[in-house]
C-alpha positions as CSV (number, residue, x, y, z in Angstrom):
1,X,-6.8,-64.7,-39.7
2,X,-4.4,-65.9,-37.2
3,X,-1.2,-64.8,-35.4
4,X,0.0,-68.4,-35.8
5,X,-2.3,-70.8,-36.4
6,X,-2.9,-74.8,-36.3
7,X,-0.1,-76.2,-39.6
8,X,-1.4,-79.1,-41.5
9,X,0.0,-82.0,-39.4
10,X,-1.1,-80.5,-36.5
11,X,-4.8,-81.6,-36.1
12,X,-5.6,-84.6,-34.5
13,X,-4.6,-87.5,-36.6
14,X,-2.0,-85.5,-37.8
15,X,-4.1,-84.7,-40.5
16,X,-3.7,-81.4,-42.3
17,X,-6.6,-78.8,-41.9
18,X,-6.1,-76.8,-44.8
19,X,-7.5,-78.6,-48.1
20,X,-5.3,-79.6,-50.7
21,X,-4.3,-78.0,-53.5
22,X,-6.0,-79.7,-56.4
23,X,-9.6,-79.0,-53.7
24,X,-8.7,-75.0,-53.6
25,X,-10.7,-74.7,-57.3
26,X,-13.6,-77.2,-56.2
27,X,-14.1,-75.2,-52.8
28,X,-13.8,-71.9,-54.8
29,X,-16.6,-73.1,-57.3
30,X,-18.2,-73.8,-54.5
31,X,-18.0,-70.7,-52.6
32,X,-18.9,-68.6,-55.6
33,X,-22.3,-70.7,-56.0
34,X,-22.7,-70.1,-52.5
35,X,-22.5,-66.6,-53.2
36,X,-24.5,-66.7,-56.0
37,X,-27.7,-67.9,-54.2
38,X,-27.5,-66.1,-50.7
39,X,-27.9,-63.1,-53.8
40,X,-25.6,-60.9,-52.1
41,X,-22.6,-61.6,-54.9
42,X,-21.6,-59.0,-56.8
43,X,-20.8,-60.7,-60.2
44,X,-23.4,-62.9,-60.6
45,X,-23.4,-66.5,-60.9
46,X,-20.8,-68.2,-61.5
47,X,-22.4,-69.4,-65.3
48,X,-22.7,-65.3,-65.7
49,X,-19.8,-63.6,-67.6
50,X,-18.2,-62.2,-64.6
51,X,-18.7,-65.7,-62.9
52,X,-15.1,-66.9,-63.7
53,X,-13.5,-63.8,-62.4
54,X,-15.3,-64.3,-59.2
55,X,-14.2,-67.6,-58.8
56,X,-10.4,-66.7,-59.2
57,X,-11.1,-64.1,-57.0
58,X,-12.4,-66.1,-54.6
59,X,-9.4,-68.8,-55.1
60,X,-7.3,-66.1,-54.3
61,X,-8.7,-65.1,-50.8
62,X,-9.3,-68.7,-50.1
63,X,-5.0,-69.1,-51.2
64,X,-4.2,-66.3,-49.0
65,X,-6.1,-67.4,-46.3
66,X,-4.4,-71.0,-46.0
67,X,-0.8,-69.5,-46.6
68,X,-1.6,-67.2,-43.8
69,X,-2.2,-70.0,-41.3
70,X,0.1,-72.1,-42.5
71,X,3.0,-69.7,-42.3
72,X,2.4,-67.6,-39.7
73,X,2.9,-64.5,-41.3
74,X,0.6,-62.8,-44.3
75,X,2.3,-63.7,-47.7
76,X,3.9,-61.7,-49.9
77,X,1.8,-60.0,-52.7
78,X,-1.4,-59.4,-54.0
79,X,-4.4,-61.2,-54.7
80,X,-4.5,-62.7,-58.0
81,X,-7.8,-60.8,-59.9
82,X,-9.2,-58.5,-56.8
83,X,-8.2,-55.2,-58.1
84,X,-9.0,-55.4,-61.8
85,X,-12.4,-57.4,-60.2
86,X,-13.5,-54.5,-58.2
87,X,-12.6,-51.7,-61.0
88,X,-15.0,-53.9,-63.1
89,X,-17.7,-54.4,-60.3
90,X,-17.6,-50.0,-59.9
91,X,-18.0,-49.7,-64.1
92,X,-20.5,-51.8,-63.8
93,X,-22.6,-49.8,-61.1
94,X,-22.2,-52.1,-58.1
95,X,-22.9,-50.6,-55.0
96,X,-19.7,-51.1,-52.9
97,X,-21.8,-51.6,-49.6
98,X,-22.9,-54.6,-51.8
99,X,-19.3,-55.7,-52.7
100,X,-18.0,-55.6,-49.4
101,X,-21.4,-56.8,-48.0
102,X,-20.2,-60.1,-49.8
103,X,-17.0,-60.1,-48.9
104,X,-18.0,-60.2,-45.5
105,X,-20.5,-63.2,-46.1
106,X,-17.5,-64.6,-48.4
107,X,-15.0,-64.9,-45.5
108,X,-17.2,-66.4,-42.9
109,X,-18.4,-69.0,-45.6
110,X,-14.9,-69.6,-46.4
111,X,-14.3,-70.5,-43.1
112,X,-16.9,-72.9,-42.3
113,X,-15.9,-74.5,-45.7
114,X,-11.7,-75.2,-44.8
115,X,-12.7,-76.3,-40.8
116,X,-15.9,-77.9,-40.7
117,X,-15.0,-80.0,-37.9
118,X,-15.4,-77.5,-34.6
119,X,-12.5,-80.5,-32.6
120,X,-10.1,-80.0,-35.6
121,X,-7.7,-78.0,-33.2
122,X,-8.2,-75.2,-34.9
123,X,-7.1,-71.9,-32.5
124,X,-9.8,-69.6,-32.9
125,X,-7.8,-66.4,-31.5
126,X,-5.1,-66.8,-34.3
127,X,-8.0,-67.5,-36.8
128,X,-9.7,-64.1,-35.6
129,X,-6.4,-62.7,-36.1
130,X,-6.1,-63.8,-39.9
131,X,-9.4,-63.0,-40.6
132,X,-9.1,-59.3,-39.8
133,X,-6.3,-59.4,-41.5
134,X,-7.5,-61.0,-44.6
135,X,-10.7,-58.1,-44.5
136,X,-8.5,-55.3,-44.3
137,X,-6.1,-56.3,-47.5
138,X,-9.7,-57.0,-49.3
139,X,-11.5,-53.6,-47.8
140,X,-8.6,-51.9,-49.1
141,X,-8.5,-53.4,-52.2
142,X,-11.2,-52.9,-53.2
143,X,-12.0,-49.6,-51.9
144,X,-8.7,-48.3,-53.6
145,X,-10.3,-49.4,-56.7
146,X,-13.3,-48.2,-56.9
147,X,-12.2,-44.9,-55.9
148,X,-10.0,-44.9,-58.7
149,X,-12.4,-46.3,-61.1
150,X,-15.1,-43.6,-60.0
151,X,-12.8,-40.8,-60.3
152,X,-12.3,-41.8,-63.7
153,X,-15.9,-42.3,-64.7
154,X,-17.0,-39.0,-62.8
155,X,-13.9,-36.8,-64.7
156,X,-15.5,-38.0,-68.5
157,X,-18.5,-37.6,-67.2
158,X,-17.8,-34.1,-65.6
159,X,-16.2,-33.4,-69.4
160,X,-19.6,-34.3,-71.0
161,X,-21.6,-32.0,-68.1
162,X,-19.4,-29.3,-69.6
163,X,-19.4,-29.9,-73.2
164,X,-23.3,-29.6,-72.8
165,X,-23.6,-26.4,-70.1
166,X,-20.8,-24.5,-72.7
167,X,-23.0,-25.7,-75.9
168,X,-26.2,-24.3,-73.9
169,X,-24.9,-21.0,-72.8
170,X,-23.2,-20.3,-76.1
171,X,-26.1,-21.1,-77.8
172,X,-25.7,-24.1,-79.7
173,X,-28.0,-26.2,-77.9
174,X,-29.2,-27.7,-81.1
175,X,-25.9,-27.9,-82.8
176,X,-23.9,-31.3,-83.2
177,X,-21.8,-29.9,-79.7
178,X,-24.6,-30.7,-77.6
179,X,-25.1,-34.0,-79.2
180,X,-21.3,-34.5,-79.1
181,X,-21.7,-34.2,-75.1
182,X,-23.7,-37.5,-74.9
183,X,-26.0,-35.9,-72.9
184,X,-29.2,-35.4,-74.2
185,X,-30.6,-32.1,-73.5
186,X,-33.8,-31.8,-71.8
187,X,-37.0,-30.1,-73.5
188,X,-36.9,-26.9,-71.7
189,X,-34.8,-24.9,-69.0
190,X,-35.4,-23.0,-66.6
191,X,-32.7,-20.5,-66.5
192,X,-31.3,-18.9,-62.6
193,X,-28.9,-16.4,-62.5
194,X,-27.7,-15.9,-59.0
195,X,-25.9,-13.7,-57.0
196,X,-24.3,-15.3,-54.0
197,X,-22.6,-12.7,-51.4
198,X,-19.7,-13.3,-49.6
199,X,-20.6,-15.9,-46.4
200,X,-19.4,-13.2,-43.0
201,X,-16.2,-15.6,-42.3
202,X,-14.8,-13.8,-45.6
203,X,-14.4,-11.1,-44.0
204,X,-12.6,-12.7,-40.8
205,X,-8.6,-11.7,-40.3
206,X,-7.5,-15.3,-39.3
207,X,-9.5,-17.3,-42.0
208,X,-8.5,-17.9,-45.1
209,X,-10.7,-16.0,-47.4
210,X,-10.4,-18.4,-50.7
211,X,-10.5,-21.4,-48.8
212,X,-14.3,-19.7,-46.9
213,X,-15.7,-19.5,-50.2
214,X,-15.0,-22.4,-51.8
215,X,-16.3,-24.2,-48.9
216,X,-19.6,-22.1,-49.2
217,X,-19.4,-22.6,-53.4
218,X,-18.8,-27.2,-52.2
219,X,-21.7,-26.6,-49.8
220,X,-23.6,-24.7,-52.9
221,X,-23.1,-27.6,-55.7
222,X,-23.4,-30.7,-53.2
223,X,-27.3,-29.0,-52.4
224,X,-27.7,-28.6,-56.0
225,X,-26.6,-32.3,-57.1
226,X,-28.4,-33.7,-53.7
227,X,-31.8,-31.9,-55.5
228,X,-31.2,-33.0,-58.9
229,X,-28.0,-35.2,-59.2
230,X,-26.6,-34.8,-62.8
231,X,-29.3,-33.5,-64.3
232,X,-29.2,-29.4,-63.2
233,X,-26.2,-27.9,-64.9
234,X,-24.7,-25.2,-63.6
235,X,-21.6,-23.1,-64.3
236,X,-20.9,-21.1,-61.0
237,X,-18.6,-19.1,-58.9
238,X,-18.1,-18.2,-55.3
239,X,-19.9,-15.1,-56.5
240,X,-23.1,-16.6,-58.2
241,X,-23.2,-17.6,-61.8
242,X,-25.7,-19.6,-63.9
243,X,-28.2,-22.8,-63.0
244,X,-30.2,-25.0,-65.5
245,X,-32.8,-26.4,-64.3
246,X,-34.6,-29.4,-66.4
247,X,-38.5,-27.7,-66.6
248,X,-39.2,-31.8,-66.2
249,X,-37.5,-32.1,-63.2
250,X,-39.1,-28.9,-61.1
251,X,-41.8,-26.1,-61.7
252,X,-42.3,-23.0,-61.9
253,X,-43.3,-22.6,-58.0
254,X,-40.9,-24.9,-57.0
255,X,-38.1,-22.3,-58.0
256,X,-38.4,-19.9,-54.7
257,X,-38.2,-23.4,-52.3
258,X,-34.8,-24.3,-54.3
259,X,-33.5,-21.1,-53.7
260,X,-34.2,-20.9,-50.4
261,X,-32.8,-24.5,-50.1
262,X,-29.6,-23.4,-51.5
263,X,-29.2,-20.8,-49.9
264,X,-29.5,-22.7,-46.3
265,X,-27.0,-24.9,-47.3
266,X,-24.8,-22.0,-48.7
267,X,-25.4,-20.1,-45.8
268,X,-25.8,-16.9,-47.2
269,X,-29.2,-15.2,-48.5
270,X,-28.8,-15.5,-52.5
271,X,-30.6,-13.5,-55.1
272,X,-31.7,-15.1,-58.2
273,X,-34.0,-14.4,-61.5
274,X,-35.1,-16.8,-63.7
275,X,-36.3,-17.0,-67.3
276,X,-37.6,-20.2,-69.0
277,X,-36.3,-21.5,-72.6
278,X,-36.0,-24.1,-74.9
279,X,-32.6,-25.9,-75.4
280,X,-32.0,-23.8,-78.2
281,X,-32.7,-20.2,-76.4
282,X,-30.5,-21.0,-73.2
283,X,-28.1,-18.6,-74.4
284,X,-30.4,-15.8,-75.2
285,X,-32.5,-16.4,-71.4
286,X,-29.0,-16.5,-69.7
287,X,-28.6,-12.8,-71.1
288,X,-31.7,-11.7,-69.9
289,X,-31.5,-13.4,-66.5
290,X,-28.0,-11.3,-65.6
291,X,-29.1,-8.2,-66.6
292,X,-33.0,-8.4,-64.9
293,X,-29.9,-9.9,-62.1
294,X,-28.1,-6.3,-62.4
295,X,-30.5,-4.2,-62.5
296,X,-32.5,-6.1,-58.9
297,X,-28.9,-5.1,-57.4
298,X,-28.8,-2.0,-58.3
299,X,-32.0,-1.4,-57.2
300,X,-30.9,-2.6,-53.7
301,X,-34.3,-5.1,-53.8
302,X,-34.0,-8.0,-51.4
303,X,-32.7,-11.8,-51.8
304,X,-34.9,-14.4,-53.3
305,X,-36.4,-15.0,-57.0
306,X,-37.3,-11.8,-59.3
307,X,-39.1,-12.3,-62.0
308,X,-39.5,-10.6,-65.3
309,X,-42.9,-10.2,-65.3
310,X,-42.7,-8.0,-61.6
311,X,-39.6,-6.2,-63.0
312,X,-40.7,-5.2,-66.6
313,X,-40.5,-1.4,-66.4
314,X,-37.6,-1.3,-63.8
315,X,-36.0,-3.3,-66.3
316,X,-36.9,-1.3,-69.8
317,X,-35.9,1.9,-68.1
318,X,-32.3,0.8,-67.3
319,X,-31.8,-0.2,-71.1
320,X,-29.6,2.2,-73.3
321,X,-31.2,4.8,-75.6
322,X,-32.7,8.1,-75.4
323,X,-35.8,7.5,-73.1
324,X,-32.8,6.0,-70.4
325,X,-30.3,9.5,-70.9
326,X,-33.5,12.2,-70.9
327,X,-34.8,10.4,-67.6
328,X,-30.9,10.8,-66.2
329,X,-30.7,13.9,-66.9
330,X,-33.6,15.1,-64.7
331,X,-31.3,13.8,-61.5
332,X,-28.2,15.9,-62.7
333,X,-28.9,18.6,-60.2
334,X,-29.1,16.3,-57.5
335,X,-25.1,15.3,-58.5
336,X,-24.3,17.4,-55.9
337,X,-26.0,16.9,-52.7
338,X,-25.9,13.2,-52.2
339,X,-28.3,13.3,-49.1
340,X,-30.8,14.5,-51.2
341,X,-30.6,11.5,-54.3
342,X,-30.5,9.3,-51.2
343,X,-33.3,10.8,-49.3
344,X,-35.4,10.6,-52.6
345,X,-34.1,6.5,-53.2
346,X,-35.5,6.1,-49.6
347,X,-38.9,7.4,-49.9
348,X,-39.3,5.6,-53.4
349,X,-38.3,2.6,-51.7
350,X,-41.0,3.1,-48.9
351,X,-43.7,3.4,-51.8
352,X,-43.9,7.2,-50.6
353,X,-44.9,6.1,-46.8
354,X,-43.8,9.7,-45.3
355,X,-43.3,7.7,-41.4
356,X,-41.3,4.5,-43.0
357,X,-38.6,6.7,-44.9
358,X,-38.0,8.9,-42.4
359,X,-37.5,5.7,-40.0
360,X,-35.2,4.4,-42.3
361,X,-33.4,7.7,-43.0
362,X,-33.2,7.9,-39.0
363,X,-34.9,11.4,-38.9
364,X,-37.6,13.0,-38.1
365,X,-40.7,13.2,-40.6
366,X,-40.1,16.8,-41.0
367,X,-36.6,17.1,-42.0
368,X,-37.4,14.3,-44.9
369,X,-40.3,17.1,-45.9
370,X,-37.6,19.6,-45.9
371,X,-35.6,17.4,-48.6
372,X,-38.3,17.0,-50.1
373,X,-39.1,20.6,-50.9
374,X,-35.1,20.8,-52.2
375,X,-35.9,17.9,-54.3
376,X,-38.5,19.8,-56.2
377,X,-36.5,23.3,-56.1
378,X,-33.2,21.7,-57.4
379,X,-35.6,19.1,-60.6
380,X,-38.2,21.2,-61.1
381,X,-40.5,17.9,-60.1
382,X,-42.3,17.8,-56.8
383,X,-42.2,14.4,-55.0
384,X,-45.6,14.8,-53.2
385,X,-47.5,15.1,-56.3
386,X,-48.1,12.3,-58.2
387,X,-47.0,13.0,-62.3
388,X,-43.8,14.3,-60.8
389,X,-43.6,11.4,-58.3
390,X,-43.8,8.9,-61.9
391,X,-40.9,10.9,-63.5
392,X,-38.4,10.9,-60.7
393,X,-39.3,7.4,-59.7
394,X,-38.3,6.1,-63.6
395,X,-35.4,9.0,-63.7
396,X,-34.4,7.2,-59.7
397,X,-34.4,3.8,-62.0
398,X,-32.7,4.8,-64.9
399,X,-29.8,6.3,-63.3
400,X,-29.6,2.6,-60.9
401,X,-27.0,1.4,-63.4
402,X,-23.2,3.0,-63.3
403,X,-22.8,2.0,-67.5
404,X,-23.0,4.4,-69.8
């Protein structure tokens, strides 16, 4: 707290101003009672478990304080008990705005316990000096600590997240794995798969494309933990990946507002389906959700939440069997002249709205009638009519996947 400050001796009288020795461990019991009842200490009362390492911790900054003004210069070493203190203060769960909160309160108590007497000589600018001294070796201390401490605690705990996500999604949500996490599973999930495209700074020639997306995949956790903290689990790439979301923790219409919230903070539109299961289905509803997931992209639908129940034939028809390789066949002729399969994606896409495909095909109505009409000659199945229109809509659906 002080460049140089009064030495005992120096005070009028000639009287020291720091205490003595043997009063160091009354003042620190003191102190720590002090502490105790402003309610801003961080272990408690001095009675409480803790109390005893408070006091020594408090001996120490009072020690290091006096040897400060009495030498001159900070002393050499540590003090005794602050570090092992403030790793038991973060296991604990103390806030550290609380612990240094105290320390604050600590210091300027401590002060007005060693000079009392405002004539003692006392300089105040080397005392300022000591003082911000004496809060930067604590601040540091214990800050240091915590961090480590935290790091620790979030790593097993960041084990335990894992053990339970990888029991879920490989189906053992029942099994002694998921218990094994310490993490007790909730009753029901619902289940996201999500596609998340690449944010447009990927794509830039003087960025770093990795370091782009794991930005957007940091931005993409922190608004999931920030919504949920530890309870969603997720295992997730900067492409998309899979979200559990405790059914006690949001609903059913919540789902579209917590895409769309992750996808602001992401900053890139995301498409997602979702399935609900018990603990012990995960697995299965993680399945279902990727491949309702593949078949919206290759159906070219738009970003936000599909749902099974809006996607049920889309989704039957792009499953393997004979139904799917019949309906394929009916496009074969169509292999040829790409414009045409397009045209025909185009004006099943705009719900057979003659004026919107041809806007989105940039031409004119009547040359979309003329593909039309070559459509029908090449299949065999006129667009305009309806029964046709059914056949090559599924047969458009069935051939949306590339696997065989």
């Amino acid at each position: 707290m002080a460049e140089s400050s009064v030495r005992p001796g120096s005070g009028p009288g000639n009287s020291p101003i720091s205490p003595a020795r043997p009063e160091m461990h009354r003042l620190s019991r003191d102190l720590t009672a002090r502490l105790a009842r402003s309610g801003i200490a961080c272990a408690g009362a001095p009675n409480a478990p803790a109390g005893a390492d408070l006091t020594a911790v408090v001996r120490g900054c009072l020690g290091w304080l006096v040897q400060r003004l009495e030498l001159g210069r900070a002393p050499d070493g540590r003090i005794e008990r602050l570090e092992p203190a403030a790793a038991e203060w973060a296991r604990d769960g103390v806030p550290i705005d609380t612990v240094l909160r105290g320390v604050h309160h600590g210091v300027r108590a401590g002060l007005d316990a060693l000079f009392p007497d405002p004539a003692s000589g006392f300089d105040i600018t080397t005392g300022t000096t000591a003082v911000v001294e004496l809060l930067d070796l604590i601040s540091c201390t214990v800050s240091k600590a915590y961090i480590r401490e935290l790091r620790g605690a979030a790593d097993g705990h960041q084990t335990s997240v894992h053990t339970l996500t990888s029991a879920l999604l490989g189906g053992h949500g029942g099994s002694a794995m998921a218990r094994e996490s310490g993490i007790a599973p909730a009753p029901g999930y619902f289940v996201l798969a999500l596609a998340v495209p690449a944010h447009s700074d990927e794509h830039r020639p003087d960025l770093d494309r990795a370091v782009v997306a794991r930005r957007k995949l940091r931005r993409l956790q922190s608004a999931l933990a920030g919504r949920f903290g530890e309870h969603a689990l997720s295992l997730l790439s900067v492409d998309g990946g899979t979200v559990l979301v405790p059914e006690d923790r949001c609903t059913e219409a919540e789902i579209d507002d917590l895409v769309r919230e992750l996808a602001a903070a992401a900053l890139v539109p995301l498409t997602a389906t979702v399935f609900s299961a018990p603990p012990e289905s995960v697995a299965t509803a993680a399945r279902q959700a990727h491949e309702l997931l593949d078949t919206v992209e290759q159906l070219g639908l738009q970003p936000g939440v599909h749902r099974f129940d809006e996607l049920a034939l889309e989704y039957q028809l792009t499953r393997p069997g004979i139904g799917r390789d019949l309906l394929r066949t009916q496009l074969a002729p169509l292999t040829e002249h790409p414009e045409l399969l397009h045209t025909l994606r185009v004006y099943i896409a705009a719900d057979r709205h003659r004026q919107l495909a041809a806007q989105r095909l940039y031409v004119h109505p009547n040359t979309l009638d003329y593909r039309l009409r070559r459509v029908g000659e090449l299949t065999g199945l006129n667009p305009t009519e309806p029964r046709d229109w059914w056949y090559l809509h599924a047969a458009v659906v069935a051939t949306a996947r590339a696997d065989p």
